[in-house]
C-alpha positions as a Markdown table, in Angstrom:
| # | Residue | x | y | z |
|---|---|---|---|---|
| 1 | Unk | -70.1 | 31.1 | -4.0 |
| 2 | Unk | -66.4 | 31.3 | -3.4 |
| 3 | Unk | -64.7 | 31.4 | -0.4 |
| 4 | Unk | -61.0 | 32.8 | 0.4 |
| 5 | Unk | -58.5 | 31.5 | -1.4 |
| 6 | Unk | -55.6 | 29.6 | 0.7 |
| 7 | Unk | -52.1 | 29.4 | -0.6 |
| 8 | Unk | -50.4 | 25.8 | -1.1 |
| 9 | Unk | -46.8 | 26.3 | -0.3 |
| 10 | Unk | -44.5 | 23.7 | -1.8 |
| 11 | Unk | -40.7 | 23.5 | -1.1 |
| 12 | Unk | -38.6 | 21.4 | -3.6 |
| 13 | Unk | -35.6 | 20.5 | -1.6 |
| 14 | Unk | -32.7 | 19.6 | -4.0 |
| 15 | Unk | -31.2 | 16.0 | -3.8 |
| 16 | Unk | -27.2 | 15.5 | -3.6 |
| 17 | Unk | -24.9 | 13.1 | -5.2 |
| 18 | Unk | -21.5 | 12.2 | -4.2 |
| 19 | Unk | -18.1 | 11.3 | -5.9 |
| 20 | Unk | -14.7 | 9.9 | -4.9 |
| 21 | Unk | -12.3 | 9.0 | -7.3 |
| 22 | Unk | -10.7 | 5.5 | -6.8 |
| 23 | Unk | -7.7 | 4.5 | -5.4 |
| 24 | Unk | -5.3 | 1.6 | -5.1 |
| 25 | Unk | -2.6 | 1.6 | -2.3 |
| 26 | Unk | -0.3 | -0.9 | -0.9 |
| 27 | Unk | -1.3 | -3.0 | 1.7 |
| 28 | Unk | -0.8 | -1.3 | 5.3 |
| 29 | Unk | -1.4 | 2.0 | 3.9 |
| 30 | Unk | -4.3 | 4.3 | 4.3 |
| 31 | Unk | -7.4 | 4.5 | 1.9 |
| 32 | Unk | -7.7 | 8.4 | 1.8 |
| 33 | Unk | -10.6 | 9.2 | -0.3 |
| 34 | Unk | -12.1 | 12.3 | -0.8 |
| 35 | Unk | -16.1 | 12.5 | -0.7 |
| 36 | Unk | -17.1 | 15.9 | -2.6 |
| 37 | Unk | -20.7 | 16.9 | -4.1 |
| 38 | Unk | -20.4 | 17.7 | -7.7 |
| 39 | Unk | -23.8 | 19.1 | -8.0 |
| 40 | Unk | -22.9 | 21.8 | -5.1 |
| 41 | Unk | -25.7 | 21.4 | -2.5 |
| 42 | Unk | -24.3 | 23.2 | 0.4 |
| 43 | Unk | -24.6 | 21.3 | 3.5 |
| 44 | Unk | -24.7 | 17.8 | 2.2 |
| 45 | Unk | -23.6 | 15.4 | 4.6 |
| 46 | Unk | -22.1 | 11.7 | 3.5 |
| 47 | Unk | -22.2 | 7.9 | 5.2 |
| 48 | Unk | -21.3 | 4.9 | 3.5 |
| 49 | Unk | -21.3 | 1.4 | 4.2 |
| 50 | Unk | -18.8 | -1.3 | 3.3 |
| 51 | Unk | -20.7 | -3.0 | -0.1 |
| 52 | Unk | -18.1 | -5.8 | -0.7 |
| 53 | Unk | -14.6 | -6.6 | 1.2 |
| 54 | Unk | -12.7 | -9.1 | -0.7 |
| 55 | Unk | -9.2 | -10.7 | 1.0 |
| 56 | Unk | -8.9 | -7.0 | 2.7 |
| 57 | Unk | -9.1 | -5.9 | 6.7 |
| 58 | Unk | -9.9 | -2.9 | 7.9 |
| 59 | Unk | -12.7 | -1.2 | 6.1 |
| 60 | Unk | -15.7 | 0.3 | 8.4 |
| 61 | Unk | -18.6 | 2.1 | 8.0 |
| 62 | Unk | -18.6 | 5.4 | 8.3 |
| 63 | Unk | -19.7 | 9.2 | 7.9 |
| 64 | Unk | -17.5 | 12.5 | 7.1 |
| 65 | Unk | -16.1 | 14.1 | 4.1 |
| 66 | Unk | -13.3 | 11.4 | 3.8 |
| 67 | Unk | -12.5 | 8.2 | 4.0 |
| 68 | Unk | -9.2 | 7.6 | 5.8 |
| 69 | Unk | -8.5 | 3.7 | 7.0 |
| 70 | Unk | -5.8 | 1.7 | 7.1 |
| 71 | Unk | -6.3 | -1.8 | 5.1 |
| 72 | Unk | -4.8 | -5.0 | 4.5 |
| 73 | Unk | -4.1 | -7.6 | 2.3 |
| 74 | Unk | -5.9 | -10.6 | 4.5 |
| 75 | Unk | -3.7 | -13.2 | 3.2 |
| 76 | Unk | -0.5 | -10.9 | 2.0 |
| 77 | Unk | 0.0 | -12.9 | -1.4 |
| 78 | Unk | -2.8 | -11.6 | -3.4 |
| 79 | Unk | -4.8 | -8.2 | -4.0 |
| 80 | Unk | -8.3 | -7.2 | -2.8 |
| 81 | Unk | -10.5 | -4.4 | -3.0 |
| 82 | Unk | -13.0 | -3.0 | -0.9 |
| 83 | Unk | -16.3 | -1.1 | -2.6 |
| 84 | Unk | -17.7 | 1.6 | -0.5 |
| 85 | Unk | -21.1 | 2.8 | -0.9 |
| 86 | Unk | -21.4 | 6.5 | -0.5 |
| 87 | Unk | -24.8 | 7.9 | 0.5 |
| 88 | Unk | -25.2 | 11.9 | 0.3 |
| 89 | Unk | -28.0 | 13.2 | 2.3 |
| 90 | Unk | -29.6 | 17.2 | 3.2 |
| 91 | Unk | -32.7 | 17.9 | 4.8 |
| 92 | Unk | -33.8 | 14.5 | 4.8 |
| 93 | Unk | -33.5 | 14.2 | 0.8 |
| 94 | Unk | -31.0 | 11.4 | -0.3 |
| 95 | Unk | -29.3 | 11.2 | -3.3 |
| 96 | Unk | -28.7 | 8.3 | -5.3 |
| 97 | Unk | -26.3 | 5.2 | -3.4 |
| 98 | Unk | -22.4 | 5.9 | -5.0 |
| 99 | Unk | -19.5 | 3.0 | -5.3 |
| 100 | Unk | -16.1 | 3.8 | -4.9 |
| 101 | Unk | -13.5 | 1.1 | -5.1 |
| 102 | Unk | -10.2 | 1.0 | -3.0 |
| 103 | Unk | -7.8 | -1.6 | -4.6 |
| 104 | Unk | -5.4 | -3.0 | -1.8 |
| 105 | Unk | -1.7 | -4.2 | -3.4 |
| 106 | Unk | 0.0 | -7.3 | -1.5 |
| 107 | Unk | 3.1 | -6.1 | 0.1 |
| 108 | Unk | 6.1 | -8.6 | -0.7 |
| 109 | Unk | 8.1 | -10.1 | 2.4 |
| 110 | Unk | 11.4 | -11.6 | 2.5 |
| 111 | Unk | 11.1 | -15.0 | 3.2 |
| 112 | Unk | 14.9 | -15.8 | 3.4 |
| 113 | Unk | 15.5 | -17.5 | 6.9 |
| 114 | Unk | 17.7 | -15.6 | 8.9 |
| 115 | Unk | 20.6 | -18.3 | 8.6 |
| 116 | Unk | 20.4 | -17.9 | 5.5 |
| 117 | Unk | 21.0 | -13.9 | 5.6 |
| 118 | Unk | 24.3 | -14.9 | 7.3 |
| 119 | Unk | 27.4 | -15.9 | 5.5 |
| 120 | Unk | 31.2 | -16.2 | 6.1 |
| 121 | Unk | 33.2 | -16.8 | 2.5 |
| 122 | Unk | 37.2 | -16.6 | 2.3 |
| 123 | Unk | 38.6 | -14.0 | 0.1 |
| 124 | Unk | 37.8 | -14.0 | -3.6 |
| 125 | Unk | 35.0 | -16.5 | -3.7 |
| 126 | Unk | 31.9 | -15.5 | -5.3 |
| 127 | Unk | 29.0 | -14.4 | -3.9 |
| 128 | Unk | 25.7 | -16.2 | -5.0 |
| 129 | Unk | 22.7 | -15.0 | -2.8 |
| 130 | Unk | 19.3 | -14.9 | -4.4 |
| 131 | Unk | 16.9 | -13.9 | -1.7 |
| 132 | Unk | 12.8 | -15.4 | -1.9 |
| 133 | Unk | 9.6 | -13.9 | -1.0 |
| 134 | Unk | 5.8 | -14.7 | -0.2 |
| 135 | Unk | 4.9 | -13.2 | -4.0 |
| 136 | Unk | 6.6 | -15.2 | -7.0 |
| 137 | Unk | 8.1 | -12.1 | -9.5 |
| 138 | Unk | 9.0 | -10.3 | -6.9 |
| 139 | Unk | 12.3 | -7.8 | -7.7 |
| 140 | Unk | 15.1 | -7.1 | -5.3 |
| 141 | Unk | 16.7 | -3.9 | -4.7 |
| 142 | Unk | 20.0 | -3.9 | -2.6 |
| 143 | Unk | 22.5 | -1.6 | -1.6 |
| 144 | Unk | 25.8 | -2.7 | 0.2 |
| 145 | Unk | 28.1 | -1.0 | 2.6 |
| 146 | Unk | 31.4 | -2.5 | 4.3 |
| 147 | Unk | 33.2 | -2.2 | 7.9 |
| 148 | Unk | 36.8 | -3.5 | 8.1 |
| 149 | Unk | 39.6 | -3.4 | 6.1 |
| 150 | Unk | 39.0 | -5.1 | 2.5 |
| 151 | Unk | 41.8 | -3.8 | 0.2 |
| 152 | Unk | 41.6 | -3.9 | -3.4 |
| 153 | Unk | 38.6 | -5.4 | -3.2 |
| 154 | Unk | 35.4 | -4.1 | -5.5 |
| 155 | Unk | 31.8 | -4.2 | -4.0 |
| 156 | Unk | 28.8 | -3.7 | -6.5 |
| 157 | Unk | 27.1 | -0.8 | -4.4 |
| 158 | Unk | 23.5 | -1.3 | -5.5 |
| 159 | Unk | 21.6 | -3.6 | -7.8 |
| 160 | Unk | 19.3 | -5.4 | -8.3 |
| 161 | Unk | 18.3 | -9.6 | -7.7 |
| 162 | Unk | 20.7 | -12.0 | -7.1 |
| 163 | Unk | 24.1 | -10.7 | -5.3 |
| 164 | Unk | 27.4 | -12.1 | -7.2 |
| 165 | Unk | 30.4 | -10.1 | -5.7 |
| 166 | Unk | 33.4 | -11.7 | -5.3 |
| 167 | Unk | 34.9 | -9.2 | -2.4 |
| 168 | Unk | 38.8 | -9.6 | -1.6 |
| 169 | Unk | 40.3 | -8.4 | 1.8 |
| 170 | Unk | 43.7 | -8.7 | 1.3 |
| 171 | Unk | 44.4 | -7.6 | 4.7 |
| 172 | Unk | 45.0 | -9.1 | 8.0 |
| 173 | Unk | 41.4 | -8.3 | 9.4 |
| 174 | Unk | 38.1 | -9.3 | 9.1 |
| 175 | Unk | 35.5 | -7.1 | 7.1 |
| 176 | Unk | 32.2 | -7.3 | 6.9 |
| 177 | Unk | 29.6 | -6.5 | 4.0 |
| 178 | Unk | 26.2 | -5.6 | 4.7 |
| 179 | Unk | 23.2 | -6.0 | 2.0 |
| 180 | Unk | 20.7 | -4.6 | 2.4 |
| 181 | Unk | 17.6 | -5.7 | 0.5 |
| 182 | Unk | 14.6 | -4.6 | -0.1 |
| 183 | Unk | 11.7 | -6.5 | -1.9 |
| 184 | Unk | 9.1 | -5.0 | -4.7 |
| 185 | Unk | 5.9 | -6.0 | -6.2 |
| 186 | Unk | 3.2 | -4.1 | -8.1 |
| 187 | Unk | 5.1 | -1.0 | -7.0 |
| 188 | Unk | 4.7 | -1.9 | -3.7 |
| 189 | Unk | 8.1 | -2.3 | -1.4 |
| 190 | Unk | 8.2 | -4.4 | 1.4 |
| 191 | Unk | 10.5 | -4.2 | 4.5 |
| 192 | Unk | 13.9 | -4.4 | 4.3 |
| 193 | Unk | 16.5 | -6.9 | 5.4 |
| 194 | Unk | 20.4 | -7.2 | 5.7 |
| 195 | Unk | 22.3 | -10.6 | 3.9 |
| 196 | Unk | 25.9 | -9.9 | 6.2 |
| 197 | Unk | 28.9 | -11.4 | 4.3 |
């Protein structure tokens, strides 16, 4: 004897993935990474955790489309990164767990003392000003600009690492140069600061 048959109804819920491409910055800047879902499941939602954090500050768990922090080299010398695990998730599936890495470039900083960023010279000596940073190899880009009278004299308006003008002010007034340096590393620049002559 049969009886009625009863249907089985079985819905196969799709699982999502993730990707975000990796990134490097410099330190102080902000990660900004883009969380898609290649496999298009509409309505996918994302968190992530922070898998590894090594010599960086700043990275958080999280949830969103994007990752947008700001992060830091912890000891400003040396690079990190920070892995991110992505999780995507719909209808309580989740797809597979996926790492992103975020490399974080150490910022050089001029570590010139500021007595040092200060000289007085007489008229036709040479200049001989190498500045130092926290990162050995780091390069220095400087521009210069004058106020006062310095006739006939010649001033190198940019270069680049040591500073070896030999300004004459063969006037009856004080002038004053101003370098202004800025320090690079890795492509990363750090902040800028004057050597006054």
């Amino acid at each position: 004897c049969l009886g009625s048959p009863v249907n089985f109804v079985v819905t196969v819920r799709p699982v999502p993935d993730a990707f975000a491409a990796d990134q490097t910055i410099c330190s102080g800047q902000s990660a900004s990474l883009v969380i898609s879902n290649p496999n298009g499941v509409s309505g996918t939602t994302f968190t992530w955790t922070v898998s590894t954090a090594t010599n960086v500050s700043g990275a958080l768990p999280g949830a969103g489309t994007s990752i947008s922090q700001v992060l830091a080299s912890l000891d400003g010398v040396t690079d990190g990164t920070v892995v991110y695990q992505i999780t995507p998730s719909i209808n309580g599936c989740l797809g597979t767990p996926y790492d992103v890495t975020v490399t974080v470039k150490a910022v050089p900083v001029i570590t010139t003392s500021a007595v040092d960023l200060t000289a007085q010279i007489c008229s036709g000596e040479t200049l001989n000003f190498i500045p130092t940073s926290t990162i050995p190899g780091t390069t220095f880009n400087w521009t210069s600009s004058f106020v006062g009278t310095l006739d006939g004299v010649t001033i190198t308006t940019s270069g680049t690492g040591l500073i070896t003008d030999t300004p004459e002010n063969l006037g009856n007034s004080t002038g004053i140069i101003t370098y202004t340096i800025t320090p690079e590393f890795n492509g990363c620049q750090g902040a800028a600061r004057n050597y006054v002559v």
